[in-house]
KOLRO-699732 format. One record per residue (C-alpha): residue number from 1; x, z, y. Coordinates in Angstrom, 1 decimal, m for minus. Layout:
REC resi      X      Z      Y
REC  NUM      X      Z      Y
...
***
This chain:
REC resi      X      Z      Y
REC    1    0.0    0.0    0.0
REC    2    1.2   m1.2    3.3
REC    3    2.0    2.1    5.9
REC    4   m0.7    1.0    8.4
REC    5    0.1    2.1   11.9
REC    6   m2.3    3.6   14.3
REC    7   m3.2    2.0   17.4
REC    8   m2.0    4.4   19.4
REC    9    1.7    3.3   17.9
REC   10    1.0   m0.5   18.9
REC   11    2.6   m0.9   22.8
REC   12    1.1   m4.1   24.0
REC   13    1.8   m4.6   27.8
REC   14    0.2   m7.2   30.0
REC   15    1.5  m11.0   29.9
REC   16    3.8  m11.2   32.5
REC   17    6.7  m13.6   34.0
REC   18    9.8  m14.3   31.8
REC   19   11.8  m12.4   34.3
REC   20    9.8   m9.1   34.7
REC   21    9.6   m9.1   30.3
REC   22   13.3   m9.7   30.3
REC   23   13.6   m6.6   33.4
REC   24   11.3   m4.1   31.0
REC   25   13.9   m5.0   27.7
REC   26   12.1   m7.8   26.4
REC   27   14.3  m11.3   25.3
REC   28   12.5  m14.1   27.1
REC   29   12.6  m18.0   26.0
REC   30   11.9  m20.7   27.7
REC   31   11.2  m19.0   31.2
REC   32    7.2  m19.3   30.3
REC   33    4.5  m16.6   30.8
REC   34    5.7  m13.9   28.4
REC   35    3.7  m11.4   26.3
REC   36    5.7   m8.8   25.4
REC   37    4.6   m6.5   22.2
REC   38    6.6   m3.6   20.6
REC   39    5.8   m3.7   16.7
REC   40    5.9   m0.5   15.1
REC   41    7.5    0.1   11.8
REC   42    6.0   m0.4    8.5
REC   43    4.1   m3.7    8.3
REC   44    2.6   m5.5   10.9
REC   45    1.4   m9.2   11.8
REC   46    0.7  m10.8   14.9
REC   47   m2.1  m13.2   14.9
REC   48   m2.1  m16.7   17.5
REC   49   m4.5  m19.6   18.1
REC   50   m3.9  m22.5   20.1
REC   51   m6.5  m24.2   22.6
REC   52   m7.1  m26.1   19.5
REC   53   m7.7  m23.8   17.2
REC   54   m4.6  m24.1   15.1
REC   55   m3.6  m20.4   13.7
REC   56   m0.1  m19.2   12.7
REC   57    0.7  m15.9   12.3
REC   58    4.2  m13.5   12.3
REC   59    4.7  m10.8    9.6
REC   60    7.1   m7.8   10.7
REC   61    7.9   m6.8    7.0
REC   62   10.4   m3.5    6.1
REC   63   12.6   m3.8    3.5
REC   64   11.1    0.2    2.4
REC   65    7.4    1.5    3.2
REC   66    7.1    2.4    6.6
REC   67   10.8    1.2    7.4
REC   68   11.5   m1.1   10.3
REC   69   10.8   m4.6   10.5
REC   70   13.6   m6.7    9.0
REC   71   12.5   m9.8    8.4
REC   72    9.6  m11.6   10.0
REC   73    7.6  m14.1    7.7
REC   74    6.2  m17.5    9.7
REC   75    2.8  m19.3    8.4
REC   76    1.5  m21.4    9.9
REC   77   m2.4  m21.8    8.7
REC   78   m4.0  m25.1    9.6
REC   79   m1.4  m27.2    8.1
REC   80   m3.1  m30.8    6.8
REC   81   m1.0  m30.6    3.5
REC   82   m1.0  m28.0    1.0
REC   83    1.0  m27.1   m2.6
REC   84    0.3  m24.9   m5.7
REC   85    1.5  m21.4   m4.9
REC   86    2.5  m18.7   m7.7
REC   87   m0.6  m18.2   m9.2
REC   88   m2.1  m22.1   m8.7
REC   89   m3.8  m21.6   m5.9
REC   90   m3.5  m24.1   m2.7
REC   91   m1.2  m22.8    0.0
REC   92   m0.5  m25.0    3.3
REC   93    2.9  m25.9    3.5
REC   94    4.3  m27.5    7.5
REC   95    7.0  m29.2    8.7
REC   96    9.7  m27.4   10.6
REC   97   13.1  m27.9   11.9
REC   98   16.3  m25.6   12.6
REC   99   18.0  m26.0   15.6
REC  100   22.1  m24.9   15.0
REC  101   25.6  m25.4   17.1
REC  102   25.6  m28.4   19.9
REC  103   21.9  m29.2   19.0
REC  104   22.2  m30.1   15.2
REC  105   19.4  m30.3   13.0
REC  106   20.9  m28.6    9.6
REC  107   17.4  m28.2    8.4
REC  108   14.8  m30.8    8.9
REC  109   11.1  m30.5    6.5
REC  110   10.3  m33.9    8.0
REC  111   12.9  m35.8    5.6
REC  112   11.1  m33.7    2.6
REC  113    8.6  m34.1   m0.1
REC  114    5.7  m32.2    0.0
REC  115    6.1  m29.8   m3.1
REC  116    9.9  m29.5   m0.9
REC  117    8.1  m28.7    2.2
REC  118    8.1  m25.1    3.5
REC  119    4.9  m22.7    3.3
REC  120    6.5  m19.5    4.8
REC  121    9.3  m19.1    7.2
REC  122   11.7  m16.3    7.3
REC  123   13.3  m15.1   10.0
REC  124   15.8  m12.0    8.9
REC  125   16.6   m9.3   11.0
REC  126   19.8   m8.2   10.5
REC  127   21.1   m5.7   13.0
REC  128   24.4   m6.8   14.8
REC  129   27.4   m4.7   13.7
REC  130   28.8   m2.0   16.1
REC  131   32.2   m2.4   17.3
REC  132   34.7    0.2   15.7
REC  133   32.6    0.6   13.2
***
């Protein structure tokens, strides 16, 4: 069972300008209206729509119950193709691309066949190493 937090442990603040996110501790990206959320430990998932209607969400996963987030899982939900997941049911699957060194595309779904094609994303969240240990 997922540690569910309590409202009172969700900080959502107000969108605001990439500047004043970035002033209260917040990474901006893109210098775009910025809605900055601090996601409490244990699991958690952020839930967006487009003006469209297309849904993707972000799962703050710990590696132990009720741990810090350290990975974030990416699906995106309205995706027109979909594959067989572990237990046969359909599961959409997206394209996506990384973006490394000098602009470079190591990663690129759009070159893939479908049953290749990714249905989760991962981000990890490894936590920089301190200096002198």
């Amino acid at each position: 069972m997922d540690h569910q937090p309590s409202p009172a442990s969700i900080t959502q603040l107000p969108v605001m300008t990439s500047a004043d996110a970035e002033n209260v501790g917040f990474a901006i990206f893109n210098h775009v209206p910025t809605l900055p959320i601090d996601i409490p430990d244990g699991g958690f998932t952020v839930s967006a729509k487009t003006s469209e209607g297309l849904r993707v969400t972000f799962y703050f996963g710990p590696y132990r119950t009720g741990g810090p987030p350290r990975c974030i899982d990416i699906c995106y939900h309205d995706a027109s193709m979909t594959v067989p997941d572990g237990g046969g049911s359909p599961v959409p699957v997206f394209d996506m691309f990384t973006i490394a060194e000098e602009g470079r595309h190591p990663y690129d779904s759009r070159k893939s066949d479908v049953s290749e094609k990714p249905s989760i994303a991962v981000v990890l969240l490894d936590k920089p190493e301190r200096a002198g240990g």
